[in-house]
N, C-alpha and C positions, 0 to 999 in steps of 0.2 A: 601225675604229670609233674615234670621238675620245671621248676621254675627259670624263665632264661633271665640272662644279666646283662644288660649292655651299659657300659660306661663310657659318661657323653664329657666333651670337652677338651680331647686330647691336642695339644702342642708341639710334644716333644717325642720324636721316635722309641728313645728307650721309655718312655710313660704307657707303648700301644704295645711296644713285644711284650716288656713285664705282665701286662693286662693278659695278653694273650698266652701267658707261660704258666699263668693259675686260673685259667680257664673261664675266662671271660667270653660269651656269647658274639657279640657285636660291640664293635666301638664308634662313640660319634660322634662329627667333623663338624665343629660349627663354623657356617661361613655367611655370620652376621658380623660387620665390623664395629658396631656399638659395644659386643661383646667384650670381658676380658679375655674371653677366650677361642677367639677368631684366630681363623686359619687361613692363610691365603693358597694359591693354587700349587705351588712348585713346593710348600711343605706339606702340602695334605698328600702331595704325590709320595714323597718320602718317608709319609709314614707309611701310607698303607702297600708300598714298594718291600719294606721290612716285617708286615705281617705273614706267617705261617696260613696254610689253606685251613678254610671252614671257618674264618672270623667274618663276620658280618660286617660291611661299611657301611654305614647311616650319614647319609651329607643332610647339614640341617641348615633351614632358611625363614627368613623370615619375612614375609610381604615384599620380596625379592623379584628383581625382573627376571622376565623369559629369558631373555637373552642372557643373563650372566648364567644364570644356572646352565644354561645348553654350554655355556663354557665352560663352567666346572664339568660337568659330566661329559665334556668332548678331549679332558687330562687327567681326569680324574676316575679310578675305577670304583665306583659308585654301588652297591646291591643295593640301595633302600633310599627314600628319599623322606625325610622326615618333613613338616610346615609346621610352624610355631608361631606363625601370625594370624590374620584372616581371609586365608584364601579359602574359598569355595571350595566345593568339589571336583568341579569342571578347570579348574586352572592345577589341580593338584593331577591331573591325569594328561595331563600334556606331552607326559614326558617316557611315555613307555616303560617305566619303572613301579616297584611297588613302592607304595606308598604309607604313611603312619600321618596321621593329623590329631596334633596336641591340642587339646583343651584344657582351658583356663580353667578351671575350680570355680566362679564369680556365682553370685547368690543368684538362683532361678535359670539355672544350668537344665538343660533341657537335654539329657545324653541321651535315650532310646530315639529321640529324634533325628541329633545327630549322625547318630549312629545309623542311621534309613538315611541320612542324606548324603554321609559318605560309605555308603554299604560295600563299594569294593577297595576300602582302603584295606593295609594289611593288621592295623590295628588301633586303635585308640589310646593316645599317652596322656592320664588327670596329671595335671599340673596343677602346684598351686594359684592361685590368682593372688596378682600384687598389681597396681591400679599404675604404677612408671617403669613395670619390667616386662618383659615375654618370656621369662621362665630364667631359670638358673639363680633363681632367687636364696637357693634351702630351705625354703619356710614350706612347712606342711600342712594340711587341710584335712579336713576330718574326713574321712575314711569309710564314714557312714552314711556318706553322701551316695558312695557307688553303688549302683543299681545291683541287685542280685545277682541279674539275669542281664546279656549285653549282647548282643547280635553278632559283637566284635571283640577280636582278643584283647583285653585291657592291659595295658603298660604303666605302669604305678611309678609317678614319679614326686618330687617334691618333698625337701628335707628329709630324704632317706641317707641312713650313714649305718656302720656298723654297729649301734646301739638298737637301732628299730626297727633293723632288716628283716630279722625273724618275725618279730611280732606284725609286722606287714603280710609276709609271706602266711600267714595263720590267719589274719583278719582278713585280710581280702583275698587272698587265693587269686592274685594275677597272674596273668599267664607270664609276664615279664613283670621287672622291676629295672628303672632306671636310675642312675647315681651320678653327680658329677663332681657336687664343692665339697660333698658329703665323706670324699675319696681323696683329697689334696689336703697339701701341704701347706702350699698357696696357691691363688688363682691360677688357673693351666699348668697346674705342675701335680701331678698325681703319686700318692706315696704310695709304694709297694706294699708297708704292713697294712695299709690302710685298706688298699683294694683285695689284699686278699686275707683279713678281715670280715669284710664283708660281703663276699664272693662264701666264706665257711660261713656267715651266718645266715645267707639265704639258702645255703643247703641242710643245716639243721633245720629251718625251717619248713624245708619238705621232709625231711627223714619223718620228724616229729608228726607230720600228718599219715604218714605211709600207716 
């Protein structure tokens, strides 16, 4: 199975075609405003206005109201809807979209449970845990923490970059792999040799298993 790639935190238009021109999976929209790399509605339009067909959009939120999100996704064309905070499961299905809910990495993490409690999500994204951030931290977490065996497709995120893309893709055998600081140049700006760096090291990393 190849491994997919989505690269999260785009800003700038030419940051999501480049992505999508060396073959990038899904790209994703954060629309947390704490963020460095918050997007508001009329540029997230713009970018994903400029993507070619079969790239995936991922809007990502975090303990965010009903109502704004039904406004992004009412200008916004939308495939997947990521949650990086603590919403339930019952609040992540609101929305007639498929859905991905990020967990934190934190000590006594309880995933096959999770994983039965959001059982129709479309996949599960380890993050690492950092105790004053919700993710986009680049710090990574031990790997041996992940369950075997997951009920749900696992999305591997957390301080991946093109130096540990492969060795990721070989230890854990995720069905994805997510990237965001690990791909820039600086905050919301994403570098071309960098993303596709590391878009060729998650694919030596499947050759090498084939």
């Amino acid at each position: 199975m190849r491994t997919r790639v989505k690269i999260c935190g785009f800003t700038r238009v030419e940051d999501a075609v480049c992505a999508a021109q060396l073959g990038v999976d899904a790209i994703g929209l954060v629309f947390y405003p704490p963020s460095p790399r918050h997007v508001g509605i009329e540029q997230a339009v713009e970018i994903v206005k400029a993507l070619p067909a079969f790239v995936t959009v991922v809007a990502l939120f975090v303990d965010e109201q009903e109502s704004r999100i039904h406004e992004v996704l009412a200008q916004v064309p939308v495939d997947c809807l990521q949650f990086h905070g603590d919403e339930p499961a019952d609040a992540c299905r609101l929305y007639g979209k498929r859905y991905m809910k990020a967990l934190r990495m934190q000590d006594g993490i309880d995933i096959p449970g999770l994983a039965l409690h959001y059982h129709d999500a479309a996949g599960l994204l380890l993050d690492a845990y950092h105790p004053g951030a919700k993710g986009g931290t680049g710090s990574r977490f031990d790997w041996n923490r992940i369950p075997e065996h997951c009920q749900l497709p696992i999305v591997l995120a957390g301080g991946l970059d093109e130096n540990n893309a492969r060795q990721a893709v070989q230890t854990v055998r995720p069905y994805a792999v997510d990237v965001s600081s690990g791909v820039e140049v600086e905050k919301g700006v994403k570098g071309a040799l960098k993303m596709a760096a590391f878009i060729r090291e998650v694919n030596e990393g499947d050759r090498i298993l084939l």
